[in-house]
DSSP file (Angstrom, degrees, kcal/mol; ACC not computed):
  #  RESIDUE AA STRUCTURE BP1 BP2  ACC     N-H-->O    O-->H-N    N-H-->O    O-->H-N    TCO  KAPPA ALPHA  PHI   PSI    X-CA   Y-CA   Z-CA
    1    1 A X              0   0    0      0, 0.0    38,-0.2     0, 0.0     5,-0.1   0.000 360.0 360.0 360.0 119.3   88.5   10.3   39.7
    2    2 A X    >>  -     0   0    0     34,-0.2     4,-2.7     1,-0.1     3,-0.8  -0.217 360.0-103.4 -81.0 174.0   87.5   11.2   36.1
    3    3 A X  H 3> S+     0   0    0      1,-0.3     4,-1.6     2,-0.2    -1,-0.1   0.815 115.3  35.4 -26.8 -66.1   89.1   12.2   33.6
    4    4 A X  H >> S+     0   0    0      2,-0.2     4,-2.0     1,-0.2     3,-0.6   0.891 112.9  59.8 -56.0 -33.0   88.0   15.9   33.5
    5    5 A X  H <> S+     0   0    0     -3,-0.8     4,-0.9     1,-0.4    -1,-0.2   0.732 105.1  48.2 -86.4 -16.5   87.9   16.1   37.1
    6    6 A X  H 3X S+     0   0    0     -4,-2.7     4,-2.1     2,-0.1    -1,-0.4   0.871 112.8  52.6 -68.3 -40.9   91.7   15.2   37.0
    7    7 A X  H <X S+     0   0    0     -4,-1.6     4,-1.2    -3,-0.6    -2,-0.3   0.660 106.8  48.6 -91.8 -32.2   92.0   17.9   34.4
    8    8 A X  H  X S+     0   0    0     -4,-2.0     4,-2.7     2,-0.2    -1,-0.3   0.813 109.0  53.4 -78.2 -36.6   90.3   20.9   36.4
    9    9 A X  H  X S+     0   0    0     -4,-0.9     4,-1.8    -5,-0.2     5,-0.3   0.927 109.7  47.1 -71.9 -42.6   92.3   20.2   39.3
   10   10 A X  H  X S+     0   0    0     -4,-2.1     4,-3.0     2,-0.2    -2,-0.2   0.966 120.3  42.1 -33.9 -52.6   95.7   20.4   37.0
   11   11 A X  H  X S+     0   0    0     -4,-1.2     4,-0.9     2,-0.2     6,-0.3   0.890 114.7  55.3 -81.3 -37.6   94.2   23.7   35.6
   12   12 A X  H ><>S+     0   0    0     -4,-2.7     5,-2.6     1,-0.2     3,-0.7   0.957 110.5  37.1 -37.4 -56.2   93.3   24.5   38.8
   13   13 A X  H ><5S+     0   0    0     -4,-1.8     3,-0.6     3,-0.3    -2,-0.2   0.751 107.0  65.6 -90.9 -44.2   96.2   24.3   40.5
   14   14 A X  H 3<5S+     0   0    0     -4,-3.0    -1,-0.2    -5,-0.3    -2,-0.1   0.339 107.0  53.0 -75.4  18.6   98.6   25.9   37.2
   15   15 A X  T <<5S-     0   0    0     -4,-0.9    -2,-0.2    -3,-0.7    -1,-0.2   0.253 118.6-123.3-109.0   7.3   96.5   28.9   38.1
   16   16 A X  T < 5 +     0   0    0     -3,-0.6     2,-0.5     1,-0.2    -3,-0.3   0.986  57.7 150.1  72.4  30.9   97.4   28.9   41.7
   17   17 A X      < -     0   0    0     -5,-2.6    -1,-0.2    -6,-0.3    -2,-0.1  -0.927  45.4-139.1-117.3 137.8   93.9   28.7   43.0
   18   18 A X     >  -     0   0    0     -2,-0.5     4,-0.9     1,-0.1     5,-0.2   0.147  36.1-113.1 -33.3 167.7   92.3   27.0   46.2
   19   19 A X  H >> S+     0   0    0      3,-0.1     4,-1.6     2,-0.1     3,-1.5   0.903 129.3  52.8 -52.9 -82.5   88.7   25.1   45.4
   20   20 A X  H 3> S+     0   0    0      1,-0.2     4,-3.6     2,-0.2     5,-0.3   0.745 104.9  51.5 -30.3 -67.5   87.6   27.7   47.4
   21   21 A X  H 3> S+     0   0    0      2,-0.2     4,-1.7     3,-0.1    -1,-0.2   0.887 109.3  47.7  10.6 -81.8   89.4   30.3   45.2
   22   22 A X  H XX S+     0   0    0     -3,-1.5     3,-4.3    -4,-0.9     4,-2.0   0.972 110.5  63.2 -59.9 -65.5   88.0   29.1   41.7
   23   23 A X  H 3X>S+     0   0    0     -4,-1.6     5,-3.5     1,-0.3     4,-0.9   0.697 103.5  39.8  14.7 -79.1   84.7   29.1   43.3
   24   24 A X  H 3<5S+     0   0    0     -4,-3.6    -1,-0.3    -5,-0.3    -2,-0.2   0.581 111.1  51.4-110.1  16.4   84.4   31.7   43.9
   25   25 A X  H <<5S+     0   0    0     -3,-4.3    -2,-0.3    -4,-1.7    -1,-0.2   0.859 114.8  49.8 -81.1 -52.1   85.8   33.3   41.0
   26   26 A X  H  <5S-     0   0    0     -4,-2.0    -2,-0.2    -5,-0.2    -3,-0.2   0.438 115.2-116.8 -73.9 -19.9   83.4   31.1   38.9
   27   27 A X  T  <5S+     0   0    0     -4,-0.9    -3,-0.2    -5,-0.4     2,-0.2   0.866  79.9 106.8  74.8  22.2   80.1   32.1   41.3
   28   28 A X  S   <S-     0   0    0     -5,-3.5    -1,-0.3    -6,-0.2     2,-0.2  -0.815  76.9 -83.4-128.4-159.7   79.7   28.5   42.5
   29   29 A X    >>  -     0   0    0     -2,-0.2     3,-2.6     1,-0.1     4,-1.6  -0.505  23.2-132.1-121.4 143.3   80.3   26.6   45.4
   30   30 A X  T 34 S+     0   0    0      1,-0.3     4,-0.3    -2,-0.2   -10,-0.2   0.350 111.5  54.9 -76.3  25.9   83.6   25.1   46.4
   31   31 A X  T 3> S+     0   0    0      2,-0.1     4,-1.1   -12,-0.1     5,-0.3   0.232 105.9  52.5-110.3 -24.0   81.8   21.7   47.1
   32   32 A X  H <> S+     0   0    0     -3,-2.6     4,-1.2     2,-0.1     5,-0.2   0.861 110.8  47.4 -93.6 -13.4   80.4   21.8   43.4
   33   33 A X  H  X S+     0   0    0     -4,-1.6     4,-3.0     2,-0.2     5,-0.1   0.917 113.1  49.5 -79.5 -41.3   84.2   22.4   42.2
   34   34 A X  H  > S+     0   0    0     -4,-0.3     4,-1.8    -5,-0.3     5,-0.3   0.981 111.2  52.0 -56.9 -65.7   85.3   19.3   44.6
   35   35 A X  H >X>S+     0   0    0     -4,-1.1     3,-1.4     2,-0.2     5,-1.2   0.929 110.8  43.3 -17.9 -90.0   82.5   17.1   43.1
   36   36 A X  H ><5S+     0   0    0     -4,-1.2     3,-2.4     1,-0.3    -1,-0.2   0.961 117.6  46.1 -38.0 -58.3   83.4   17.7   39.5
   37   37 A X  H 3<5S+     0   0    0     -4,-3.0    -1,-0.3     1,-0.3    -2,-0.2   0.895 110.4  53.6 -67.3 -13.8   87.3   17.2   40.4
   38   38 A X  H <<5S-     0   0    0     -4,-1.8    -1,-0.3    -3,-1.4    -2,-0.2   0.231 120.4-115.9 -84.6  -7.0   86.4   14.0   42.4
   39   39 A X  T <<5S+     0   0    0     -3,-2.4    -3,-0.2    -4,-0.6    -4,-0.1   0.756  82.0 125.2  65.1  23.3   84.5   12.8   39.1
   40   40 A X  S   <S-     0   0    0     -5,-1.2    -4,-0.2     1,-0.3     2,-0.2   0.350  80.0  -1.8-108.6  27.0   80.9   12.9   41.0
   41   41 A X  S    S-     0   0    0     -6,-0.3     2,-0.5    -5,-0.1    -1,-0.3  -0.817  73.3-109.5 164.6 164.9   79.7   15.2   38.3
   42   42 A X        -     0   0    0     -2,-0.2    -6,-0.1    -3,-0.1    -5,-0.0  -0.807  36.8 -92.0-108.5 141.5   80.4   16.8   35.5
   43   43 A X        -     0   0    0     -2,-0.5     2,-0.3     1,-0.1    -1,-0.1  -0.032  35.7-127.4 -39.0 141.6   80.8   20.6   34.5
   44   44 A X    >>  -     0   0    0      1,-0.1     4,-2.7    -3,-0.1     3,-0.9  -0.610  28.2-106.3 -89.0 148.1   78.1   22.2   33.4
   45   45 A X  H 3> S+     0   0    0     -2,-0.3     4,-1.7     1,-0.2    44,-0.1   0.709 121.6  66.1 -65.6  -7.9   78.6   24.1   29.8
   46   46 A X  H 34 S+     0   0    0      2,-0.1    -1,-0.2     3,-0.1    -3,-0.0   0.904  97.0  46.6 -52.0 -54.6   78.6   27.0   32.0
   47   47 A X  H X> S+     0   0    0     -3,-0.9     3,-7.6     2,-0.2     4,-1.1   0.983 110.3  55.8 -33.9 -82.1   81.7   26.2   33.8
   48   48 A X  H 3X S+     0   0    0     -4,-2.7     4,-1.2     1,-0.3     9,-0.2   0.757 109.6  43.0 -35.1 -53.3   83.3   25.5   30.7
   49   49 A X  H 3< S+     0   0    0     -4,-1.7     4,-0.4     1,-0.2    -1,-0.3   0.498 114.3  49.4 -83.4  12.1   82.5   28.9   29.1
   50   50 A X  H <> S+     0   0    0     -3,-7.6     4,-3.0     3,-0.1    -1,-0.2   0.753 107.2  55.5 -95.6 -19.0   83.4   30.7   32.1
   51   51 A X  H  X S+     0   0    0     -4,-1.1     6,-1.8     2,-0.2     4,-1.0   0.673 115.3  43.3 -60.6 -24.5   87.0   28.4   32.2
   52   52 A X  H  X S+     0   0    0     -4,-1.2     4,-2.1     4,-0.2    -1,-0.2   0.907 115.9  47.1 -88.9 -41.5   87.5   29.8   28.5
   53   53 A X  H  4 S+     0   0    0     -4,-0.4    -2,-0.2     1,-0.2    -3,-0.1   0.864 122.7  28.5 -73.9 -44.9   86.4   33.5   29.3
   54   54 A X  H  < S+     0   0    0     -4,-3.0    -1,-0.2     1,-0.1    -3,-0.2   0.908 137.1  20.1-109.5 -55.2   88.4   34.1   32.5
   55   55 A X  H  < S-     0   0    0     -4,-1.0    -2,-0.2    -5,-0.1    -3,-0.2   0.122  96.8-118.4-129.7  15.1   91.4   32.0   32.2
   56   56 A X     <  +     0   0    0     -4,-2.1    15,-3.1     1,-0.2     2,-0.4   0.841  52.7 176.0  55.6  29.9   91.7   31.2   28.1
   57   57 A X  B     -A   70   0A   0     -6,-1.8     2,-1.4    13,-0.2    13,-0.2  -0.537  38.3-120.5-100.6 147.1   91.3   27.7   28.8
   58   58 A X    >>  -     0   0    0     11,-4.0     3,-4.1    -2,-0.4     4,-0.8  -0.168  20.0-160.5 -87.9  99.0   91.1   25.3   26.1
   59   59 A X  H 3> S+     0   0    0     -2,-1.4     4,-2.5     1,-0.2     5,-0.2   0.605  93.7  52.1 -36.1 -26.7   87.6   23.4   26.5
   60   60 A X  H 3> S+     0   0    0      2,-0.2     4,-2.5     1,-0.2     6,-0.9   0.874 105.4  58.1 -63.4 -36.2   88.7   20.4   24.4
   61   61 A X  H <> S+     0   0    0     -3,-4.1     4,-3.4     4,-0.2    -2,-0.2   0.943 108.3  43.1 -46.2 -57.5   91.6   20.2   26.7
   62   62 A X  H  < S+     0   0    0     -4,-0.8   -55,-0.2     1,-0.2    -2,-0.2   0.966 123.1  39.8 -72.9 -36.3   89.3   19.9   29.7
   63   63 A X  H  < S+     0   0    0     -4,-2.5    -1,-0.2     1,-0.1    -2,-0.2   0.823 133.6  10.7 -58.0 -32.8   87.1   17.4   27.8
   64   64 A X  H  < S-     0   0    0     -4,-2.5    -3,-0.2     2,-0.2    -2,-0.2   0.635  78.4-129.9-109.5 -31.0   89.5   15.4   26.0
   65   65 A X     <  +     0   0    0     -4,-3.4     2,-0.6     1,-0.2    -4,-0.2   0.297  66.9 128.5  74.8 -27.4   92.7   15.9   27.0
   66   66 A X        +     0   0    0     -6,-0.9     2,-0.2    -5,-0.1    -1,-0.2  -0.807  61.7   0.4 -96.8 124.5   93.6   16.4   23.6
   67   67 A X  S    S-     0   0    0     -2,-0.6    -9,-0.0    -6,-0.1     0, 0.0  -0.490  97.8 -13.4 114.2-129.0   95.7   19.9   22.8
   68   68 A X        -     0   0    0     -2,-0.2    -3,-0.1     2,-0.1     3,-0.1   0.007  44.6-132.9 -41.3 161.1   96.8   22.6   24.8
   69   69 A X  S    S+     0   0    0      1,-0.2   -11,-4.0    -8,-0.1     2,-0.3   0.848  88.4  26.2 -84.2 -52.7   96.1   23.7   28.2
   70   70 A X  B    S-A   57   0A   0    -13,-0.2     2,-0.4   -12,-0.1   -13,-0.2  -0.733  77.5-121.9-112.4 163.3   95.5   27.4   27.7
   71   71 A X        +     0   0    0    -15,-3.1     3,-0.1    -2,-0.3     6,-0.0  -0.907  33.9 171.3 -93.4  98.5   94.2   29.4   24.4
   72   72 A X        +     0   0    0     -2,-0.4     2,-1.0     1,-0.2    -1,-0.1   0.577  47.5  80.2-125.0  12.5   96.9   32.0   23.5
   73   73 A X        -     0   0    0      1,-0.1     3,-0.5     3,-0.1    -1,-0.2  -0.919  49.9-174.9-107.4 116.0   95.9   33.5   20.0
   74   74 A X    >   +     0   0    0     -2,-1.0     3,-1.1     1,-0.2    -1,-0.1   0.514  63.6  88.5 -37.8 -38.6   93.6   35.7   20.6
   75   75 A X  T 3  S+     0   0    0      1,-0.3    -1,-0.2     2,-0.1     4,-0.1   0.594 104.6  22.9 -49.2 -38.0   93.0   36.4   16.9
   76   76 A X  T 3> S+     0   0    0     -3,-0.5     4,-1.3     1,-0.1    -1,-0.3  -0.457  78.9 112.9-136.4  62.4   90.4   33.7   16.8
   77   77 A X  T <4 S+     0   0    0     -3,-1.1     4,-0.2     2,-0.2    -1,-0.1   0.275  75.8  61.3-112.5  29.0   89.0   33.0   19.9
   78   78 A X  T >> S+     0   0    0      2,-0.1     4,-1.4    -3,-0.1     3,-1.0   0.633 116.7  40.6 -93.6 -61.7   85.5   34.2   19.0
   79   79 A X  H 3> S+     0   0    0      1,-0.3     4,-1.8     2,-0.2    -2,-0.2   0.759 115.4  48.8 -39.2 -36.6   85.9   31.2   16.3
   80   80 A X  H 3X S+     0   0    0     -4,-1.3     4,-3.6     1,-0.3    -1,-0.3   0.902 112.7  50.7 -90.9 -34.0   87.5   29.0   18.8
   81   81 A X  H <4 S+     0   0    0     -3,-1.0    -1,-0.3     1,-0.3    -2,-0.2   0.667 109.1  48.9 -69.8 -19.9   84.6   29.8   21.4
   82   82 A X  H >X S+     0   0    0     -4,-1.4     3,-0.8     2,-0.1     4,-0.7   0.830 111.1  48.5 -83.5 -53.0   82.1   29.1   19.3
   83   83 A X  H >X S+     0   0    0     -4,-1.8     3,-1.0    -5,-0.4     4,-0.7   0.967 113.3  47.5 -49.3 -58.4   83.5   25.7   18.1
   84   84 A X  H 3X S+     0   0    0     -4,-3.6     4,-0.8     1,-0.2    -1,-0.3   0.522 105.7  55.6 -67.1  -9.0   84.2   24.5   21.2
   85   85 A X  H <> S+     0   0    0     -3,-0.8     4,-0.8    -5,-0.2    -1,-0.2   0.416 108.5  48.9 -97.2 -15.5   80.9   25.4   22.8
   86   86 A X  H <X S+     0   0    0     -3,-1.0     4,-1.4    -4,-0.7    -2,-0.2   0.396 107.3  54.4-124.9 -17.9   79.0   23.5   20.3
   87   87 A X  H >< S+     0   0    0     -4,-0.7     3,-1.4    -5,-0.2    -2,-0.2   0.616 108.3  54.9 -91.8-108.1   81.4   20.2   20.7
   88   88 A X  H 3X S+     0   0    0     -4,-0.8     4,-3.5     1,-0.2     5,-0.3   0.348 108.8  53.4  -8.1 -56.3   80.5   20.6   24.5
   89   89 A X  H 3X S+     0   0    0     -4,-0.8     4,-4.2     1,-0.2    -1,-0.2   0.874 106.9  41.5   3.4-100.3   77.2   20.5   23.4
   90   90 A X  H <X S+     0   0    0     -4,-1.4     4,-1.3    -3,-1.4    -1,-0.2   0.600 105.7  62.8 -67.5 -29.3   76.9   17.9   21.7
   91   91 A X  H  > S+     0   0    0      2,-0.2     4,-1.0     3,-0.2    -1,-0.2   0.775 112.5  43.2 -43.1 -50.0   79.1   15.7   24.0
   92   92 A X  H  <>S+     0   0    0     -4,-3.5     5,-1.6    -3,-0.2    -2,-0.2   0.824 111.4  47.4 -55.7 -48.2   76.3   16.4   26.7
   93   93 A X  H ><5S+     0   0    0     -4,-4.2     3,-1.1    -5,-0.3    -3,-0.2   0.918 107.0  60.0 -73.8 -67.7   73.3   15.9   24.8
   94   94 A X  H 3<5S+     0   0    0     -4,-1.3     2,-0.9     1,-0.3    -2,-0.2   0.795 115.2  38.6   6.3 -70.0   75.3   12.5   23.4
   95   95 A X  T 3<5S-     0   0    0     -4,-1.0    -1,-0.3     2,-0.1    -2,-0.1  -0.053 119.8-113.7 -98.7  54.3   75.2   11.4   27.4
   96   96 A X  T < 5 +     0   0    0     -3,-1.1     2,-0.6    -2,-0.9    -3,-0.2   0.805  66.8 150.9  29.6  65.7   71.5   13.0   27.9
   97   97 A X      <       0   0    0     -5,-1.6    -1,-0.1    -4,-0.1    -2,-0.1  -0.969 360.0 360.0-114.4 166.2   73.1   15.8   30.3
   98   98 A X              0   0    0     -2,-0.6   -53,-0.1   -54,-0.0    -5,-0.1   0.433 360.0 360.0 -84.6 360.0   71.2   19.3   30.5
């Protein structure tokens, strides 16, 4: 299982949702949420920015591991969304994904 895919099922699961659930909170398919936590793909930068929008979760977190789980000053989360959206980025185009 990779890394992230350990890391979405953690976050998954300290928001109390099914696959199914996030799914379909998220507008995709609970087989592409299984995939990802199963490491047999990777989030799309979609995901990511819907994981930030909906549930304040902190995209470096899901990439890295490295800080917090959730986002809870508000004060600069246009800054923080923007920062982090552009490290995703660049982390995909780094392993040629679209």
């Amino acid at each position: 299982m990779s890394n992230i895919g350990t890391r979405l099922k953690q976050i998954r699961k300290l928001i109390n949702k099914s696959q199914k659930e996030l799914a379909d909170e998220l507008m995709l398919t609970k087989q592409a949420i299984s995939n990802i936590e199963t490491g047999k793909c990777l989030p799309s930068v979609s995901l990511l920015d819907k994981l930030l929008i909906k549930y304040n979760i902190n995209i470096n977190y899901v990439i890295s591991g490295i800080g917090e789980i959730f986002i809870t000053n508000n004060n600069s989360y246009k800054e923080i969304r923007k920062s982090l959206m552009k490290e995703v980025e660049k982390f995909l185009d780094e392993r040629g994904i679209n």
